[in-house]
BAFI-3210 file (N, C-alpha, C; in Angstrom, 3 decimals, decimal comma, padded with zeros to 6 digits):
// residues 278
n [1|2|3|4|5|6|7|8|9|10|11|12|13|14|15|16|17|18|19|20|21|22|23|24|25|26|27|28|29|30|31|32|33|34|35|36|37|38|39|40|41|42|43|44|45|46|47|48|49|50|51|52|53|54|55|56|57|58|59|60|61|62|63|64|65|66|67|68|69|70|71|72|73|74|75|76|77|78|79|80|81|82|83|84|85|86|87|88|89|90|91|92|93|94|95|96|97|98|99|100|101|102|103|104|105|106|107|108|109|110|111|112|113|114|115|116|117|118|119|120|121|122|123|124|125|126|127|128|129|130|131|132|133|134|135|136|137|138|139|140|141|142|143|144|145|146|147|148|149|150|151|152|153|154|155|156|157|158|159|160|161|162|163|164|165|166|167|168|169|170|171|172|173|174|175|176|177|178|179|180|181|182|183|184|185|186|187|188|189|190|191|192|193|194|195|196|197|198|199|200|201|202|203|204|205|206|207|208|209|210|211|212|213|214|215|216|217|218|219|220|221|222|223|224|225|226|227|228|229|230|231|232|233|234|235|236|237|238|239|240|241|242|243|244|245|246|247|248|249|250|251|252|253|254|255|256|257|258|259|260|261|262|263|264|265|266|267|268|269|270|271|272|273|274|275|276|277|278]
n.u [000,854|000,994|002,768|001,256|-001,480|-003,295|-004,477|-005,237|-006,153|-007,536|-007,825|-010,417|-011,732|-014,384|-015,474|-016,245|-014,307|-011,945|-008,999|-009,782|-011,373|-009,449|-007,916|-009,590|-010,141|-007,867|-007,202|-009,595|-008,887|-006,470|-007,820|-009,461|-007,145|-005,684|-008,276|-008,029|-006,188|-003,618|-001,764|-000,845|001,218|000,855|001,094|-000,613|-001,476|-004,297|-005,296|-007,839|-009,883|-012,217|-014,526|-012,896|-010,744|-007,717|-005,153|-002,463|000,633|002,201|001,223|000,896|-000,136|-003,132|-005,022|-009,010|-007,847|-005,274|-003,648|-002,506|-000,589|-000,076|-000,709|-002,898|-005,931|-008,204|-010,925|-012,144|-010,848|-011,808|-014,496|-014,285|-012,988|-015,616|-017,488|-016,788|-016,674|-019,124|-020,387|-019,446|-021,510|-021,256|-022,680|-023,096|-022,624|-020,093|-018,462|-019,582|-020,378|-021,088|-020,366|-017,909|-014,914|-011,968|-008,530|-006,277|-002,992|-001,932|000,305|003,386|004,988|008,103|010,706|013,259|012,297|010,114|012,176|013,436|011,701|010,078|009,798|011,884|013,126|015,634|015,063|013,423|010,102|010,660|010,588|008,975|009,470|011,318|010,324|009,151|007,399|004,937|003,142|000,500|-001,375|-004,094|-005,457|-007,746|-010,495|-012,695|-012,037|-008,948|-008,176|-006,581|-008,113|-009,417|-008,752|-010,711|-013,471|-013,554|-013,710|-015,733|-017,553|-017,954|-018,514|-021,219|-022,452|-022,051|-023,502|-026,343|-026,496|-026,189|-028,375|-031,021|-032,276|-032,912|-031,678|-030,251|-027,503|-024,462|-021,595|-018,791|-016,830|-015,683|-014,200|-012,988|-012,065|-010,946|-009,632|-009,677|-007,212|-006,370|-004,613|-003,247|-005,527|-008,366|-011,066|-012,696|-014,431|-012,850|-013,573|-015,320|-015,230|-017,088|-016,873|-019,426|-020,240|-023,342|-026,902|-028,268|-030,168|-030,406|-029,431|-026,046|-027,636|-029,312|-027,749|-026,094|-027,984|-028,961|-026,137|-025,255|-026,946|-025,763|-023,139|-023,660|-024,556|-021,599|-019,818|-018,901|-020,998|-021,957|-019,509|-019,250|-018,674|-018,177|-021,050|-020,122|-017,634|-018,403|-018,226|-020,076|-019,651|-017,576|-016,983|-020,008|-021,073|-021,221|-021,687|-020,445|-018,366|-016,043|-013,716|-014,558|-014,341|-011,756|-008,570|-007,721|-005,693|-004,352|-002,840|-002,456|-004,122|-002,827|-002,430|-004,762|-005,870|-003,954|-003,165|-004,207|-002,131|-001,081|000,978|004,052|004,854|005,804|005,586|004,349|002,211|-000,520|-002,794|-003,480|-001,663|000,235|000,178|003,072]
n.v [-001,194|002,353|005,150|006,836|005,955|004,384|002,353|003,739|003,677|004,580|004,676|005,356|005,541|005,421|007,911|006,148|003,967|001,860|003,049|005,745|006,585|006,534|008,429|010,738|011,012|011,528|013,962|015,675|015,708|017,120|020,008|020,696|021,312|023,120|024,775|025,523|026,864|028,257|028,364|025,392|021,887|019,365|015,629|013,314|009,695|007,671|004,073|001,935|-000,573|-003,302|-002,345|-000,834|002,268|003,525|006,219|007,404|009,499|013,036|016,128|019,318|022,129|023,773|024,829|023,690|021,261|020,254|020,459|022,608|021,112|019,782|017,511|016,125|016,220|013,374|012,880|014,890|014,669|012,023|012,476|013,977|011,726|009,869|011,770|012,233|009,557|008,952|011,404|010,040|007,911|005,015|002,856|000,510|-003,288|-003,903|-001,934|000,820|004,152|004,848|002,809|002,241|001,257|003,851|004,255|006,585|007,863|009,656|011,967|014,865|016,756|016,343|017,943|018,472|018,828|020,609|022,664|022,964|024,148|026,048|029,465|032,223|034,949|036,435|034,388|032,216|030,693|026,990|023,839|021,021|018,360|017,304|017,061|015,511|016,851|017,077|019,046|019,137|019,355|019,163|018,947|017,671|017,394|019,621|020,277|020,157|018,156|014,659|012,546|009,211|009,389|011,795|010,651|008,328|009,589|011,019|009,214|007,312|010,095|010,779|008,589|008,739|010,925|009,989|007,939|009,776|011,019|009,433|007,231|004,332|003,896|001,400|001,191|000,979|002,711|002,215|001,686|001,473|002,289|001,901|003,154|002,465|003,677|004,806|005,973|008,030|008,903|010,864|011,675|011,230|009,094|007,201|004,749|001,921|-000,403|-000,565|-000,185|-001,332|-001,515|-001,668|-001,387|-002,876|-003,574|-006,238|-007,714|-007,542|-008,005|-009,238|-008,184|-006,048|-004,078|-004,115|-002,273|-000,316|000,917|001,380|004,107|006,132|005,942|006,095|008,739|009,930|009,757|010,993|011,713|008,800|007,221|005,187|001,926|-001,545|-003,854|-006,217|-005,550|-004,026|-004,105|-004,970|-005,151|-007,616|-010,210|-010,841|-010,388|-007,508|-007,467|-007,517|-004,457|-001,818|-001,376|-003,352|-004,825|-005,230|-003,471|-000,135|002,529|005,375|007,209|005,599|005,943|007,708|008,182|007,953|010,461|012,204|012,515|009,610|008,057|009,542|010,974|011,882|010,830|012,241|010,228|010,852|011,339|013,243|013,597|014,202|015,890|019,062|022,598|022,572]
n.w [000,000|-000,976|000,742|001,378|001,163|003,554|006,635|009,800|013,238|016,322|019,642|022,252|025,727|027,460|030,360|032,731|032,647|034,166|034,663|033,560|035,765|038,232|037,032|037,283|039,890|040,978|039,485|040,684|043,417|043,034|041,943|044,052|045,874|044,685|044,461|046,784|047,585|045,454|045,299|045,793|046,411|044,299|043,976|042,584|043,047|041,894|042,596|041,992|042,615|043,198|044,774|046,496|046,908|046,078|047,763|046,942|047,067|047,085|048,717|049,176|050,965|052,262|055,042|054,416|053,766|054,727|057,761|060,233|061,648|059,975|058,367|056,257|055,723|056,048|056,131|054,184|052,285|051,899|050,876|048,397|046,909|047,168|046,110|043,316|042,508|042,017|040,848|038,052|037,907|039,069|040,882|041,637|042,902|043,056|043,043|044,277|045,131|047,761|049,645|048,858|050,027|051,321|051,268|052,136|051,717|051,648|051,648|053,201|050,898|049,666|051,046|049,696|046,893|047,271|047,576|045,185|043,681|044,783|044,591|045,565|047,116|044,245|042,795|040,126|040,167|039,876|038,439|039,639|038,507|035,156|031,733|028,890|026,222|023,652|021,409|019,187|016,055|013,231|010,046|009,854|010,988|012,297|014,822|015,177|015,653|015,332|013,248|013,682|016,501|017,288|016,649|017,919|020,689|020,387|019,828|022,167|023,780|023,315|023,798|026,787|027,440|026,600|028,801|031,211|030,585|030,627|032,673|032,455|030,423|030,103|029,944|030,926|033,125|032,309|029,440|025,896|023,047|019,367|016,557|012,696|010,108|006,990|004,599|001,609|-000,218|001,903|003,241|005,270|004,542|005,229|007,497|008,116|010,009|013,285|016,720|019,721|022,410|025,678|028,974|030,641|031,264|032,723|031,667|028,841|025,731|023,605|020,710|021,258|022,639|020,526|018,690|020,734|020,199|017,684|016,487|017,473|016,765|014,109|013,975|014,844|013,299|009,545|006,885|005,179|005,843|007,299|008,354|006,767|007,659|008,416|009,605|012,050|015,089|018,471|021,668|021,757|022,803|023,813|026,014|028,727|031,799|034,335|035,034|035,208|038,207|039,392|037,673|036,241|037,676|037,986|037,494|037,818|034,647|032,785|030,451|028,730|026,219|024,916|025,774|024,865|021,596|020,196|019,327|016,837|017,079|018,655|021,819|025,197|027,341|029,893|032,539|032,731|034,334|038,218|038,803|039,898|038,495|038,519]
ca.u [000,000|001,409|002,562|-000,407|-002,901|-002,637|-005,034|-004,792|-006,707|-007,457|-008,981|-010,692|-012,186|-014,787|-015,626|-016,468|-013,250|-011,188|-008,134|-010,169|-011,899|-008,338|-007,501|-010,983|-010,055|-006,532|-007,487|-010,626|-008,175|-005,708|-008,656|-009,599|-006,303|-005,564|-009,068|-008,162|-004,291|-002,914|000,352|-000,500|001,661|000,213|000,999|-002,185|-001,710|-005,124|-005,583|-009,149|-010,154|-013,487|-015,211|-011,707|-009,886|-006,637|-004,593|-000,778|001,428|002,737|000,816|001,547|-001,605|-003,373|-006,571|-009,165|-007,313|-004,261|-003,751|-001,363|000,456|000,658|-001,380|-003,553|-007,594|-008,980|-012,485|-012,294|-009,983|-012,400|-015,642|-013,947|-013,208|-016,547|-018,063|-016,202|-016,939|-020,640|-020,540|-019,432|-022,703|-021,376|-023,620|-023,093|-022,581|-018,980|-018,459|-020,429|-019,691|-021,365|-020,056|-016,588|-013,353|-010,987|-007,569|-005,533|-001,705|-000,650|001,837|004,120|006,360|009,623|011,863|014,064|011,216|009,897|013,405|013,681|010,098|009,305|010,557|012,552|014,028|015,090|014,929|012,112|009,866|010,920|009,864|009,242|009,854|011,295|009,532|009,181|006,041|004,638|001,990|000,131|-002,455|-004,059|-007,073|-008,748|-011,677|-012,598|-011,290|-007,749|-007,065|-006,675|-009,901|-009,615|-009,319|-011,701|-014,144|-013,338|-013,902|-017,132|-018,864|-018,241|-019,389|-022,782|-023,040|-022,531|-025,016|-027,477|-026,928|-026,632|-029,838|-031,930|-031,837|-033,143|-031,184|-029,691|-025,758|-023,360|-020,486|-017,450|-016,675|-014,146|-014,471|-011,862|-012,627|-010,081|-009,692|-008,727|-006,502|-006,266|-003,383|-003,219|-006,532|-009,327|-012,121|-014,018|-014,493|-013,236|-014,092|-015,558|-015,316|-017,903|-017,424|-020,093|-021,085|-025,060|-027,973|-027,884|-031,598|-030,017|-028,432|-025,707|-027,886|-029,742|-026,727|-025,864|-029,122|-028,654|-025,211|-025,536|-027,268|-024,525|-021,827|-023,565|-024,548|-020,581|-019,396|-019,547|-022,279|-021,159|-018,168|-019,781|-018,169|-019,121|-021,351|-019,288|-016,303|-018,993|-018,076|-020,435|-019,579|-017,579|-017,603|-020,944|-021,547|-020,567|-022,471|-019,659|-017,399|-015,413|-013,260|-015,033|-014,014|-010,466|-008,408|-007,620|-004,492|-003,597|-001,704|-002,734|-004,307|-001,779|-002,470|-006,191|-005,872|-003,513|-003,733|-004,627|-000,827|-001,357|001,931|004,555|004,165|006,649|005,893|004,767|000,673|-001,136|-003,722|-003,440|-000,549|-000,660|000,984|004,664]
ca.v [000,000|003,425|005,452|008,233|005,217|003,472|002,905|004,128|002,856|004,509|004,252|006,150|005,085|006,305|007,943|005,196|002,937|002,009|004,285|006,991|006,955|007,489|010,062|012,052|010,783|011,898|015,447|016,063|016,096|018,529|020,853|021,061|021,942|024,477|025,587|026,155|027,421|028,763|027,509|024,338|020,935|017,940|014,804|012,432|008,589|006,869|002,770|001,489|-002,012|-003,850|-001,676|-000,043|003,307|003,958|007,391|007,762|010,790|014,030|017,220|020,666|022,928|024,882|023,846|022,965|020,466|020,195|021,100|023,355|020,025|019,241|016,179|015,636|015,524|012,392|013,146|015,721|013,759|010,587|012,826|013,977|010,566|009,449|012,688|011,666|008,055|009,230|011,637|009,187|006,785|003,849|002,474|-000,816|-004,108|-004,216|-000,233|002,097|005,467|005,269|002,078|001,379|001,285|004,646|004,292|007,911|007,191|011,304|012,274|015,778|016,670|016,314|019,199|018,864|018,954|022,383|023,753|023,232|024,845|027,588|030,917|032,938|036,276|036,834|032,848|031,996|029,147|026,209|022,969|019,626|017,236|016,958|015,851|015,567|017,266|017,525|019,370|018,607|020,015|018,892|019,742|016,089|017,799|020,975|020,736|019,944|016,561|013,772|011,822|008,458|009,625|012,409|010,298|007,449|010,214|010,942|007,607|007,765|010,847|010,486|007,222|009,374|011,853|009,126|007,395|010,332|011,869|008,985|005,868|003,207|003,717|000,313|001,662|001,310|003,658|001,574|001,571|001,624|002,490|001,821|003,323|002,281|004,612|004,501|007,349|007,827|010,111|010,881|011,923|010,254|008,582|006,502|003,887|000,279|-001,274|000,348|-001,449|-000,426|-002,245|-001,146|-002,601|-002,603|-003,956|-007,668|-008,360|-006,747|-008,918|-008,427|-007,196|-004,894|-003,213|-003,286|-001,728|000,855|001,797|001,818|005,456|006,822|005,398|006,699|010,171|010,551|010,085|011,560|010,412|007,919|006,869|004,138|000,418|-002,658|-004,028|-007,471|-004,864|-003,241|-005,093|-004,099|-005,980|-008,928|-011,292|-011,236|-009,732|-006,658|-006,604|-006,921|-003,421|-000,928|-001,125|-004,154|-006,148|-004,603|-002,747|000,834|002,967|007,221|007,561|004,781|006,313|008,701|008,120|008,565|012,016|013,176|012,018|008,569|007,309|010,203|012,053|011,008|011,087|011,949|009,373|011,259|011,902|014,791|013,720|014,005|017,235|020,532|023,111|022,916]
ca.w [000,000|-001,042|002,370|001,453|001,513|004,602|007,615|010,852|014,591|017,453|020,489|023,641|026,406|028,679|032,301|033,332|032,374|035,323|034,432|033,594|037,675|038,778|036,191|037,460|041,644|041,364|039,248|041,816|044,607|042,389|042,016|045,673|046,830|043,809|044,754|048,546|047,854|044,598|045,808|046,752|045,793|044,433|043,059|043,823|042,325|042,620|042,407|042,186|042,183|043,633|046,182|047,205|046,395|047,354|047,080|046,906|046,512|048,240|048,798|050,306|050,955|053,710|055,714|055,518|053,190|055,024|058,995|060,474|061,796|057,797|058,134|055,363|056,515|055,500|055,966|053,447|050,764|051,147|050,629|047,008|046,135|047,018|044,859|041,930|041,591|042,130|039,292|036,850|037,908|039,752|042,402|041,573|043,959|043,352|042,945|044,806|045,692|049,332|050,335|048,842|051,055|050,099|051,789|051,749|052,176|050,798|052,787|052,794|049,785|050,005|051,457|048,642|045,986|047,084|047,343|043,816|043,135|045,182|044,267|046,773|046,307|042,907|041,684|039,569|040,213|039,466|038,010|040,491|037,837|034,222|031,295|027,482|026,320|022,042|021,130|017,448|015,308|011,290|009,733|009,560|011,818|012,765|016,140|014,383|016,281|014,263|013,015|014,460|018,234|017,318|016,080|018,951|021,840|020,324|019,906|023,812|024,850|023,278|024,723|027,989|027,706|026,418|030,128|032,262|030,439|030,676|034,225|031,892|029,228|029,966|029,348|032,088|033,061|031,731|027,687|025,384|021,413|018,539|014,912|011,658|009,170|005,588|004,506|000,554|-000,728|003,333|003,921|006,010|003,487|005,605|008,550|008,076|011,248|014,518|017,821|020,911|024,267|026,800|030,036|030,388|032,233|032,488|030,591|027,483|024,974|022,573|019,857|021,688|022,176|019,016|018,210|021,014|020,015|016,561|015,884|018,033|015,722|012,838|014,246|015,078|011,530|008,652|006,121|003,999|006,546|008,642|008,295|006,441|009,153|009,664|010,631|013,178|016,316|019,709|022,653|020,874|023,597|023,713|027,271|029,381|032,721|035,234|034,412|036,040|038,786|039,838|036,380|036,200|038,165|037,394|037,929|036,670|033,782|032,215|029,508|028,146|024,271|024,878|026,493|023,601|019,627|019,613|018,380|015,421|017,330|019,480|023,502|025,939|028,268|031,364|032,591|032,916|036,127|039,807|038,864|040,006|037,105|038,503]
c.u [000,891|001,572|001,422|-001,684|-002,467|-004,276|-004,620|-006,116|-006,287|-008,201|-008,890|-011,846|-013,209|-014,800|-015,546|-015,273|-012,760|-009,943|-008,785|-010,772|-010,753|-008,174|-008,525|-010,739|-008,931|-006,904|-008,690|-009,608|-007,077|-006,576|-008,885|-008,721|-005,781|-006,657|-008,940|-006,865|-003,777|-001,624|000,229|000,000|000,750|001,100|000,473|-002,048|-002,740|-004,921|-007,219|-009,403|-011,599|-013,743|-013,976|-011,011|-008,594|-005,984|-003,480|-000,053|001,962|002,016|001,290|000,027|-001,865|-004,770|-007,681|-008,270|-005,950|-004,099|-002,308|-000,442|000,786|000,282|-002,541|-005,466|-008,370|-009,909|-012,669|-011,948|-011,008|-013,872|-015,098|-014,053|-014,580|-017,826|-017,869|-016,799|-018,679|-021,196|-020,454|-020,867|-022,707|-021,920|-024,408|-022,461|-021,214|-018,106|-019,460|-020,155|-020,082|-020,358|-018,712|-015,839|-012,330|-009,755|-006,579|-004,420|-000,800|-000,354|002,505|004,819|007,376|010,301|012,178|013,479|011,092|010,807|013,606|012,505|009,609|010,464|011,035|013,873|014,123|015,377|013,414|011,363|010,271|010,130|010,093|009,610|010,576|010,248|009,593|007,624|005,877|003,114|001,478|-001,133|-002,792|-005,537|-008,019|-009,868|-011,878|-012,392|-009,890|-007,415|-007,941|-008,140|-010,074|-009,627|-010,168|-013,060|-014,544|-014,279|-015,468|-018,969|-019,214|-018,629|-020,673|-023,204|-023,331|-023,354|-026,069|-027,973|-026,888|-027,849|-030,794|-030,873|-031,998|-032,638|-030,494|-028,250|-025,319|-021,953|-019,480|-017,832|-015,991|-014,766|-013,317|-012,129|-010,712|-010,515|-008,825|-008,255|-006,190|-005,245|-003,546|-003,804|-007,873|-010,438|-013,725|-013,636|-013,839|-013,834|-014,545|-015,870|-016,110|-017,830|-017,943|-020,939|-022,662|-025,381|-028,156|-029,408|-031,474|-028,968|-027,147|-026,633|-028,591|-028,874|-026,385|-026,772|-029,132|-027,255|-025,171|-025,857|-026,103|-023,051|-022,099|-023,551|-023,155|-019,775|-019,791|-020,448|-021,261|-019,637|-018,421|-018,970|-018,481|-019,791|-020,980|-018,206|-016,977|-019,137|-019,187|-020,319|-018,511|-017,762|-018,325|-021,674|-020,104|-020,758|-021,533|-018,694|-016,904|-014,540|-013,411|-014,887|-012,420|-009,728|-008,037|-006,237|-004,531|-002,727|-001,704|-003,015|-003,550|-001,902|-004,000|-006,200|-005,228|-004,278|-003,971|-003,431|-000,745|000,156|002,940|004,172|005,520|006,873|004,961|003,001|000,405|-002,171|-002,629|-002,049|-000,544|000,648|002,520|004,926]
c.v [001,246|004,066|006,479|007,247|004,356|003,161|002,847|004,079|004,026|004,442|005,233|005,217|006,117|006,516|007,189|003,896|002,736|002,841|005,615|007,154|007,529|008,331|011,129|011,872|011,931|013,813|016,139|016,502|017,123|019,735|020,972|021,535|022,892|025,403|026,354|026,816|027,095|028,161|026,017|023,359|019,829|017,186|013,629|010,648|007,910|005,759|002,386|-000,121|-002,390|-003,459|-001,174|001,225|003,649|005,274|007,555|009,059|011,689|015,250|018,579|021,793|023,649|023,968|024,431|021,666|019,802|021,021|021,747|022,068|019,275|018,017|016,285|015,191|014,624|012,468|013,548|014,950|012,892|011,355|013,141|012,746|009,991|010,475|012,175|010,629|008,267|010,321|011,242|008,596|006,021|003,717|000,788|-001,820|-004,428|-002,850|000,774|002,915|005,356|003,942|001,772|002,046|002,701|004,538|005,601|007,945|008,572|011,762|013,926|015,956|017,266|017,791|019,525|019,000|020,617|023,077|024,400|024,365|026,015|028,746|031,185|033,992|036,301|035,096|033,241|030,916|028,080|025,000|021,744|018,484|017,683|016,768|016,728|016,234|017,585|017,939|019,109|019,246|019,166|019,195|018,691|016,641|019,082|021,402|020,673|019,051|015,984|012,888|011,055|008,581|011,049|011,561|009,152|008,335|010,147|010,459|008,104|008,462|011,269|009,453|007,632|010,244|010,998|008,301|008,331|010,643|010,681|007,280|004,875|003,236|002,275|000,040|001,583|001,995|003,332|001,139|002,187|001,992|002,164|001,910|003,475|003,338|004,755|005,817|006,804|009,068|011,070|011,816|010,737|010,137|008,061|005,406|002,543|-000,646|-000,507|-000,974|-000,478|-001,373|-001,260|-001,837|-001,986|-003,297|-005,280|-008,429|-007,841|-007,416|-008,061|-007,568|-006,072|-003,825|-002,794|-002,162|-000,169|001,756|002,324|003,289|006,157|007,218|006,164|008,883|010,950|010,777|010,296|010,778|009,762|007,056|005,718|002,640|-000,275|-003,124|-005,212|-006,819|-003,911|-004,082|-004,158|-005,274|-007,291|-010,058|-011,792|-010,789|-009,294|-006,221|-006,151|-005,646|-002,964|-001,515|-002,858|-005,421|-006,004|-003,585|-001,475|001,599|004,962|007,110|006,425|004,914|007,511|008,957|008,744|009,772|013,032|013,098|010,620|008,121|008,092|011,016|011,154|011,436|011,128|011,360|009,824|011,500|013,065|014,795|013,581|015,409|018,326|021,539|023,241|021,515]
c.w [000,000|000,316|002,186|001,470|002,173|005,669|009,004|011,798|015,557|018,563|021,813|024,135|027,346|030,407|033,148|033,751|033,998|035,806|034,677|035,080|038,069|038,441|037,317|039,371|041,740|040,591|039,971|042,656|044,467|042,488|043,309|046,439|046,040|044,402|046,218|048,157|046,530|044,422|046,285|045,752|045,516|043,793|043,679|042,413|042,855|041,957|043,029|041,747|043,102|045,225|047,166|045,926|047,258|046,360|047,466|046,733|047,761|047,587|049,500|050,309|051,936|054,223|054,641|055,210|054,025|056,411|059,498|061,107|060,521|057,427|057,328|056,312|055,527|055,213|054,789|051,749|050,707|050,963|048,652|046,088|045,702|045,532|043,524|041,451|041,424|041,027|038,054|036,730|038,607|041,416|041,898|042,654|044,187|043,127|043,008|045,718|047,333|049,989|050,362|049,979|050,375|051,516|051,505|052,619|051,165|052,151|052,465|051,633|050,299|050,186|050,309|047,548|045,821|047,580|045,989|042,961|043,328|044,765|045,332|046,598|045,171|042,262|041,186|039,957|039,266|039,087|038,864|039,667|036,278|033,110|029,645|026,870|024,254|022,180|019,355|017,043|013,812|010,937|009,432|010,121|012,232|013,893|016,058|015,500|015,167|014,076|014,091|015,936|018,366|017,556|017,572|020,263|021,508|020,289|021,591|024,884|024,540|023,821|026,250|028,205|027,157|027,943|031,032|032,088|030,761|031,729|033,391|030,416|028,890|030,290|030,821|032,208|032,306|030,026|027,172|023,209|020,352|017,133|014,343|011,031|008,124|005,141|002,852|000,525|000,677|004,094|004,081|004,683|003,876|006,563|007,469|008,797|012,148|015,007|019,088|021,753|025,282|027,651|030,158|031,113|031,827|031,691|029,938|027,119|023,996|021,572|020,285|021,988|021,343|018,482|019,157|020,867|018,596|015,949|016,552|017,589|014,469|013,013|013,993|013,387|010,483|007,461|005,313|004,706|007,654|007,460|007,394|007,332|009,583|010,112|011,514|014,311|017,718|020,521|022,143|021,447|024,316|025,078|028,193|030,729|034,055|034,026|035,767|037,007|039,440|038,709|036,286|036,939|037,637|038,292|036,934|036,124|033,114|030,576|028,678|026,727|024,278|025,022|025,711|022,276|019,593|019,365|016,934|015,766|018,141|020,778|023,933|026,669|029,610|031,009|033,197|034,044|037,307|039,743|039,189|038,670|037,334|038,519]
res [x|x|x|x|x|x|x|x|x|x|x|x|x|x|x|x|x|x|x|x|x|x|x|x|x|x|x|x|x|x|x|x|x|x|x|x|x|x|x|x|x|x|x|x|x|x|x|x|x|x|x|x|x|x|x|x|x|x|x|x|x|x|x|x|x|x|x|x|x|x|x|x|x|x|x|x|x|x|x|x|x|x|x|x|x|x|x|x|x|x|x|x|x|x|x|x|x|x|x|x|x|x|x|x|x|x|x|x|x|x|x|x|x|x|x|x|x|x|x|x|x|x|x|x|x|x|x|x|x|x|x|x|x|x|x|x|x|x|x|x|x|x|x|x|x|x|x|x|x|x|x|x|x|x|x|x|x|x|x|x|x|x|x|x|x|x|x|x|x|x|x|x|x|x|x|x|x|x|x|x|x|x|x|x|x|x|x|x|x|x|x|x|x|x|x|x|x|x|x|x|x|x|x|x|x|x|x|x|x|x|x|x|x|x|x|x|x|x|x|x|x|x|x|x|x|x|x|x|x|x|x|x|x|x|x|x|x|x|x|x|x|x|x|x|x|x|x|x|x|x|x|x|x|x|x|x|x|x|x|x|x|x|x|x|x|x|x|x|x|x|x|x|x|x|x|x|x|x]
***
């Protein structure tokens, strides 16, 4: 195949995923202590697995977040967590926001950290870590990211406003998407395959899925750009009812490709949740 006709895969995941909870645990708890203190440190690693959250890292902050003895208030940290997982949806038997277990094991940052960081007299602030960073742009879409993880994100976040807007929609928090795409003289043409895993309500078969994901798939792409329908996969192995946290465990920074281009650019390696901007 010529290199201007090629195709190219990618994939996003949703809210619901098990990665993505941490991503949204660990950047909740960034926001709350940006929101209390301008100046404050984070770096928040969450791990989620079946009816437990746990939170790792080093913070620096003020109260109420943080007490003048520099101890970290639990209360406060495990009400966020619990917010979070409760804005996604889950209030399920093996992930639910009121009941699960959250373990919070953030601790001070290091002396020598915010030596390097804080300003003082005429230094500048400094940076707590390293890191490789690309930014990218193309005109495949009118948001100028690349199709396939355009196109990917979007299956997914109509699928999410289809289940927050409506209780019996069937759809459960956790799902993943993966649209091909044929590139002719090395522009996008049209779908080859699309892939939809989404966990759902256990008296709902594969095809009913299919049938409710389907308009979603077509809505997102452009006319004429939908699949053959044996390369339209929904669910493939045939059922999704256990998900989340409670099917797989989840970790921050997991998703790193999702959150940029899809594999359309290169990556430096390094994640963008649970950080505060230094």
């Amino acid at each position: 195949m010529p290199k201007s006709n090629y195709l190219f895969t990618s994939e996003s995941v949703s809210e619901g995923h098990p990665d993505k909870v941490c991503d949204r645990i660990s950047d909740a708890v960034v926001d709350a202590f940006i929101g209390a203190d301008p100046y404050a440190r984070v770096a928040c690693e969450t791990l989620c697995t079946t009816n437990r959250v746990v939170l790792a890292g080093e913070v620096r902050g003020t109260p109420p977040l943080v007490g003048e003895n520099g101890n970290v208030s639990t209360g406060l940290i495990e009400q966020i967590v619990r917010d979070a997982v409760k804005s996604i949806g889950y209030e399920q038997d093996g992930f639910h926001w009121d009941n699960l277990n959250v373990e919070i094991l953030l601790h001070a940052q290091s002396a020598d950290i915010a030596m390097g960081v804080d300003a003082a007299g005429n230094k500048d602030e400094g940076a707590g870590d390293q890191g490789i960073m690309f930014g990218y742009a193309c005109r495949e879409t009118d948001v100028l990211m690349p199709a396939a993880i355009h196109f990917s994100h979007q299956i997914l976040s109509s699928l999410a406003d289809a289940r927050h807007g409506n209780a019996n929609s069937g759809l459960g928090p956790d799902s993943k998407s993966q649209v091909t795409l044929r590139y002719e003289n090395g522009k996008p043409v049209g779908a080859t395959s699309v892939v939809v895993s989404t966990q759902h309500a256990e008296n709902l078969s594969q095809e009913d899925i299919r049938e409710i994901v389907r308009p979603h798939v077509l809505a997102v792409l452009p006319e004429g750009w939908m699949c053959p329908e044996d390369e339209f996969y929904v669910n493939p192995t045939g059922r999704f009812v256990i998900g989340g946290p409670d099917g797989d465990a989840g970790l921050t920074g997991r998703k790193i490709i999702v959150d940029t281009y899809g594999g359309a650019a290169p990556h430096g390696g390094g994640a963008f949740s649970g950080k505060d901007p230094t």
